[in-house]
N, C-alpha and C positions, 0 to 999 in steps of 0.2 A: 121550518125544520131543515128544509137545504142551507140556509143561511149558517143555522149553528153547525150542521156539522163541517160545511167549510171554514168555520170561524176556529172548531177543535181542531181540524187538520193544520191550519197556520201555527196555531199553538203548538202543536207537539212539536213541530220540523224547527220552531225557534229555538224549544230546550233543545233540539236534539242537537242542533249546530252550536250552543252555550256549549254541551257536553264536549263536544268533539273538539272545540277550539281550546278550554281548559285542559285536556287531556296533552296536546301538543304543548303548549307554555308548560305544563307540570313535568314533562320530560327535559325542557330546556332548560326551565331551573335546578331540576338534581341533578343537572351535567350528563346525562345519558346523550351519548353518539352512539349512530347506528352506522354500521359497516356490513358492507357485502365482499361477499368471496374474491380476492383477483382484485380489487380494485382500492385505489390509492386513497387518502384522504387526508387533509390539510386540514391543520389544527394549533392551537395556541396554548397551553397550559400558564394558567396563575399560582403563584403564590397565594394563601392556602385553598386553593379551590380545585381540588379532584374534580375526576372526568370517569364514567364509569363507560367503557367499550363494549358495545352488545352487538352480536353476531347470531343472527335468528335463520330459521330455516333450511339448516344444513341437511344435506342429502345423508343416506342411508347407508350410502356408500362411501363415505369421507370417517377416518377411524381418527386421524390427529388433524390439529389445526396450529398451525405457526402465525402467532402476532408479532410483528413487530414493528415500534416505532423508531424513526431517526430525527438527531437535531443535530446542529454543527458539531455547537461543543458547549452547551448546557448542559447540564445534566438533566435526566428524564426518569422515572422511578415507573415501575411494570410491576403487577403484585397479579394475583388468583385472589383477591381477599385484600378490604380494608387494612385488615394488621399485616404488618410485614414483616412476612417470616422471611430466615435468609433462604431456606432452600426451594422457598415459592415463590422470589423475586427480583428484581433485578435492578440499578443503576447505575446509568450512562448515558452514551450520545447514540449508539447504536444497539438495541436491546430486542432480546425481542424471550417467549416461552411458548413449550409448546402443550398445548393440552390435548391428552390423554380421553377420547370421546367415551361415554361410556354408553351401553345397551340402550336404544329408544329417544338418545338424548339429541336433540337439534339443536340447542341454541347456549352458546358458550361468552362470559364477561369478563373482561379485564379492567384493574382499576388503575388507573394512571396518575399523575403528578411530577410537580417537581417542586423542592426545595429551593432554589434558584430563585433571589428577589426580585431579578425581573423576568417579563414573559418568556416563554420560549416557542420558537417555533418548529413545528415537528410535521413527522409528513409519517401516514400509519396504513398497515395492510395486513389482513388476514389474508392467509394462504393456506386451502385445505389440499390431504394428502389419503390416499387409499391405503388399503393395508401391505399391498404390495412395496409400496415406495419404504425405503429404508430411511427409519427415525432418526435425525442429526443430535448429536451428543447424547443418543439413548443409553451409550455403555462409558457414561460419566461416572467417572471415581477423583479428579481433581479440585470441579469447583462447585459452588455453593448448591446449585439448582440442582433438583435432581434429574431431571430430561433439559441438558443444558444445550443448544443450539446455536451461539453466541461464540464470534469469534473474536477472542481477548486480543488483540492488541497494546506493545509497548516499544518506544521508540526514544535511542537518542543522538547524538549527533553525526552517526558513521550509521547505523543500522537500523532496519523495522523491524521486529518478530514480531508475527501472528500463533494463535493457540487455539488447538478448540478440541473440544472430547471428542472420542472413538462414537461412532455412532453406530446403529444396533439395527438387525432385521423389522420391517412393518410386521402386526401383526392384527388380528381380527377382535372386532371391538369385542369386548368380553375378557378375552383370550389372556392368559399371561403371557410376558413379552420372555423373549427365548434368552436364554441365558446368555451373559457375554463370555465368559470364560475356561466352559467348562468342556468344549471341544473348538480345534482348530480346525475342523476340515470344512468342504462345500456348502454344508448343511447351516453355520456359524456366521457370526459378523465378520469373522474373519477373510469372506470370499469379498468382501466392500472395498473400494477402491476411491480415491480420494483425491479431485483435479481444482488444484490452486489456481482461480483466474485472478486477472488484478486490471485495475482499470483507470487511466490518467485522465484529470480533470483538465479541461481548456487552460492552458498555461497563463500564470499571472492572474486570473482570476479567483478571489477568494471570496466570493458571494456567499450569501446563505441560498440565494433563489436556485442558483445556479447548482449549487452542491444539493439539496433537493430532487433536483430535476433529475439528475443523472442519477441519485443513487436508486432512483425507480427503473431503471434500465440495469439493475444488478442484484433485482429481489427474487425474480422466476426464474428458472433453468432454463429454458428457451432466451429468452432477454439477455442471461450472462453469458452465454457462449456465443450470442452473433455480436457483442458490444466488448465484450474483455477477452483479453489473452491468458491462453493456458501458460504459466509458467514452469507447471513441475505436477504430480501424478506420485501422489502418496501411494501404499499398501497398506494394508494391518500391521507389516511388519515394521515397518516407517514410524519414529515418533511422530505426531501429531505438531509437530511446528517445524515454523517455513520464516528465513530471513531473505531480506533482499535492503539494497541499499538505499540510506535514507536521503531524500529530495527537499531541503526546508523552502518549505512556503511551495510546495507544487501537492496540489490536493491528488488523493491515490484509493481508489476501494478498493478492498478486499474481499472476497466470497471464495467459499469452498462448495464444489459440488462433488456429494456423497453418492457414490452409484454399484447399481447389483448387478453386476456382467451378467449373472446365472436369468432373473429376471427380467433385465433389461430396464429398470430403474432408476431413477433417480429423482435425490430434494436435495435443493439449496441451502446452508444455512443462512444465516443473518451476515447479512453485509458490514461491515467495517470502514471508517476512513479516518487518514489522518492526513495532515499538512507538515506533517514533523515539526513542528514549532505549538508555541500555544498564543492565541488569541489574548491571554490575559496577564501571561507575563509584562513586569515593568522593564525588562530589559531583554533584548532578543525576541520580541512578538511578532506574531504573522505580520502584522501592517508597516513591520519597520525593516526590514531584511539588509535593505539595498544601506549600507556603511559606506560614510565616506570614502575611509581607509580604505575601502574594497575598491570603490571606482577610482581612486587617485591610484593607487597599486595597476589594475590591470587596464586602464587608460597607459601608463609607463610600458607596460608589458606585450598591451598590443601595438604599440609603436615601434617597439622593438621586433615583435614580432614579425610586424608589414616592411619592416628594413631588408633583415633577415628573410625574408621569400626571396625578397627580388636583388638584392646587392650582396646576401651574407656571402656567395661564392670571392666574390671580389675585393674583400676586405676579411681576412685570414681572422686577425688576431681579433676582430668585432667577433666573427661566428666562432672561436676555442672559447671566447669569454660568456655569449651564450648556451653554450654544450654546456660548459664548467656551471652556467648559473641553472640550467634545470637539472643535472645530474646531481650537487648539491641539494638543492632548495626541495626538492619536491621529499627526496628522503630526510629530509632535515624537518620539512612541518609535518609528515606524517608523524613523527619523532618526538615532537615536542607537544603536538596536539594528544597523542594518544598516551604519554606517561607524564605531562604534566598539567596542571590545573590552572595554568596562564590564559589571559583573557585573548579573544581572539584578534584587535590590534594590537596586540602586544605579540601573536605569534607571526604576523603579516609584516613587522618592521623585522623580530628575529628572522624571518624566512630570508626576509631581500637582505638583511646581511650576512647570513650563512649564503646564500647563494652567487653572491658578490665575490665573498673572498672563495666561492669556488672558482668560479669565473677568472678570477685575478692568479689563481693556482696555476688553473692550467694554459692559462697564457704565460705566465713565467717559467713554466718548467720547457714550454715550444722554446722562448725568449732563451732558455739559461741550457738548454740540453739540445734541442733541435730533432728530435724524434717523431719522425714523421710519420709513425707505423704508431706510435700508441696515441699519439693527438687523433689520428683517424680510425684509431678503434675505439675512443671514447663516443667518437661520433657514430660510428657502429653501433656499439651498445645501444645509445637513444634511439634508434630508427630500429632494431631489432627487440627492443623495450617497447616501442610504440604498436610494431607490427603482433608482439605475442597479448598486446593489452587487447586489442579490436578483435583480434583473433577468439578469447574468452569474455569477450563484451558480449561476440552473437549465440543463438540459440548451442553451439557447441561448450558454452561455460557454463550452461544448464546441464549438462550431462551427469548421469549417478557415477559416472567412474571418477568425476573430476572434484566430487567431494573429498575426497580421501586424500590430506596432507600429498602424503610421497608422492602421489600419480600426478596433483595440478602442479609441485615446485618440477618435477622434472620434464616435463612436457614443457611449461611454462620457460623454465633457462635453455633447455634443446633451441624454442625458437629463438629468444631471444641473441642467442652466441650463433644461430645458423645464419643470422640475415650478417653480420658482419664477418664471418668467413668467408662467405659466398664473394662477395662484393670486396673482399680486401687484394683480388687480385685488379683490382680496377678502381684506384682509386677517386677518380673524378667524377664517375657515381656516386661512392658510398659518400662521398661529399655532397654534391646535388642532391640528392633523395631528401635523405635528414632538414636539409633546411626549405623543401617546397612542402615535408609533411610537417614538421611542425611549426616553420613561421607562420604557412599561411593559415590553417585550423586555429593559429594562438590568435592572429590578431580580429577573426572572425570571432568566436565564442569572446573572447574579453573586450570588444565593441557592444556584443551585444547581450551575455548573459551576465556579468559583471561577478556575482555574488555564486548564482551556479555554476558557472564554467568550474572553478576551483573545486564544486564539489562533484559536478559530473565527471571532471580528469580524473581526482585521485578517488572519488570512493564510487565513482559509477564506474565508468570503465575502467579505471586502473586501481578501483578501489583494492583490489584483490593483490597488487602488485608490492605487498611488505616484505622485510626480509624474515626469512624466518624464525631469525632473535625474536623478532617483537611479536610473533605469532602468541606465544602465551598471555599475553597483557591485550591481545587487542580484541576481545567480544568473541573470540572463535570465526571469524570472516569467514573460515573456510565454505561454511554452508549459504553464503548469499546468494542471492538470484540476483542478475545483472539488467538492468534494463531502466531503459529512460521515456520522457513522454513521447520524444521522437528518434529512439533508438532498437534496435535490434531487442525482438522481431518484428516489430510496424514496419511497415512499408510508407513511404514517402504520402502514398493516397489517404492511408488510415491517421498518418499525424495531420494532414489539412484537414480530412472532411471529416473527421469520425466523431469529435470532438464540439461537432459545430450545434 
């Protein structure tokens, strides 16, 4: 009798382990990943083989929950439902929805994919929120989603603009959510306040691993504010998008964090990044940047450059002939880059010879007139150019007064005409100055950035510095935020280590 019932006992605990190991394999062949709250998770999508995301166990206290997946620059497809409705789904490289909990309910699925013939790799997080925390893109009337949380991004050669809906007070599960427009005051979305961080990837690096890694350092509110910089601090009253200048081939997140002064709240949206180039184009792709044209150009430039630091004082008509060639050349490829549709070595031979024959200008009018007061106030200009550029390179060319046309051109020519007044009763300075700040900064960045240096001079820090003819053709500059991977406002420490 002992015998047998020890012999049913082995029996049973056998089916029961068949049972339980079937039940595992049956969830990994209908593609079900299980995800917990807060925490990251590494994943691969096939062509055609869906992935369904399950999120079990949610507390009582959690009213929305934010998924979102990222990949370089696959594309990724987010849906509430097999079928895909536009205003229940999403596709991209950074996507994410959020779901609306309702009464008693714990446990929330998302269906995933990509279209994409080959795999992709993606890195995915649920993120739950209380009712206090205010909704990201809850008081959406632009794009498809109807609780759109997802910051659009588009970019082309001079600029980034990011986009993302007005977002709307939390509210208790049940509850209808408060309306977006039918009072302005305390009580309304309208007290929500809105702080753009942005965040640069290890320079020269264009990893997948690598872009991964960090954008998990840009998905929680705590995480984005000790890892990215604030650039700028929407209102209600603020539209809802933010330019700043575009870096090709230097990877850059984006996140907006939505907060409730009144409460003291806040949530994240969906993170963002681009490289302002595209991986798949055949011509100008991330992995190709570096142009010959470009290092044969400013290999020339920075030799000229390191001349000009250290000799330009001692040889007159070498340093008029380089005044004459950036005071030309640099207005001249702003010029032709922004209203005409010429290839980019074809605008780097036009640049060196517009700036050539400026160069050769204003050596022959020294040569044919002898004017020793305007040869050294061209040189003025450059160094008073140089000084109002770094001037609105730092956290001061973020400022809201310095959006508005009139206020940045007049502020902007005060300095620039003050540092050559100042200095034209002395002219063996206003000579020396100009050729230690710009030889030696020339032959430093065109040693070593070749390809950015040209775009950190004119459209990073001096990207802002057009005439105001071309202001209507050029994207609206006026609203950019200025900033580079190791420029103002990082500090020296945060471009070494921060990054690492």
């Amino acid at each position: 009798m002992e015998l047998l019932r020890l012999l049913l006992i082995a029996v049973l605990a056998s089916v029961t382990r068949a049972a339980g190991g079937a039940e595992i394999v049956g969830n990994s062949s209908e593609g079900l990943l299980e995800f917990s709250v807060g925490k990251f998770r590494y994943l691969e999508l096939k062509k055609p083989f869906p992935e369904e995301a399950i999120l079990r166990h949610i507390s009582s206290n959690v009213t929305f929950v934010i998924f979102q997946i990222h990949s370089q620059y696959q594309n990724t497809t987010i849906s509430f439902s097999e079928a895909l409705l536009p205003n229940a789904s999403g596709t991209g490289t950074d996507k994410g929805l959020v779901s609306i909990l309702r009464p008693e309910q714990s446990m929330c699925t998302w269906h995933l994919e990509t279209f994409d013939p080959e795999p992709v790799q993606n890195v995915a997080i649920p993120l739950s929120y209380s009712e206090s925390d205010p909704i990201p893109g809850g008081c959406n009337l632009e794009f498809d989603v109807d609780i759109d949380p997802n910051i659009y991004l588009e970019y082309n050669f001079f600029e980034t603009t990011i986009k993302f809906a007005p977002a709307n007070l939390g509210y208790a599960r049940g509850a209808d959510p408060p309306s977006c427009d039918v009072k302005t005051d305390l009580d309304s979305r309208w007290r929500l306040q809105y702080d753009v961080y942005q965040y640069f990837l290890p320079e020269n690096d264009l990893t997948e691993e690598v872009l991964l890694r960090h954008l998990q350092r840009m998905a929680e509110v705590p995480q984005v504010r000790a890892n990215a910089v604030k650039v700028v601090t929407l209102t209600a009253d603020d539209k809802t998008s933010v330019s700043f200048s575009s870096l090709r081939g230097q990877g850059v997140i984006y996140n907006v964090i939505v907060r409730d002064p009144l409460l003291n709240t806040s949530t994240a949206y969906v993170p963002t990044h681009t490289y302002a180039c595209s991986f798949e184009a055949e011509e100008g792709s991330c992995s190709s940047l570096g142009r010959v044209s470009t290092k044969v150009f400013f290999t020339l430039f920075a030799l000229l450059g390191l001349f000009i630091c250290f000799f330009g004082h001692r040889f007159w008509k070498t340093e008029l002939f380089f005044i004459g060639f950036i005071f030309i050349g640099f207005f001249f490829y702003i010029l032709i880059t922004r209203l005409t549709p010429i290839k980019y070595d074809v605008r780097l031979i036009v640049t060196a010879v517009a700036g050539s024959i400026g160069g050769i200008f204003l050596v022959a009018a020294w040569w044919r007139f002898g004017v020793l007061t305007l040869c050294m106030l061209c040189v003025g200009l450059v160094l008073g150019f140089l000084v109002a550029s770094v001037a609105f390179f730092t956290p001061l060319g973020n400022l809201k007064i310095f959006r508005v046309d009139a206020v940045f051109w007049v502020t902007f020519s005060c300095i620039a005409i003050f540092i050559p007044v100042v200095f034209m009763g002395c002219l063996r300075i206003v000579d020396s100055l100009p050729l230690s700040h710009q030889g030696n900064p020339q032959f430093i960045f065109s040693a070593e950035h070749t390809e950015l240096w040209i775009h950190w001079l004119l459209f990073g820090g001096l990207g802002r510095e057009q005439l105001p003819v071309y202001k209507p053709f050029l994207h609206h500059f006026e609203h950019t935020q200025e900033s580079t991977p190791c420029g103002f406002p990082q500090s020296f420490h945060e471009c070494a280590f921060s990054n690492e």
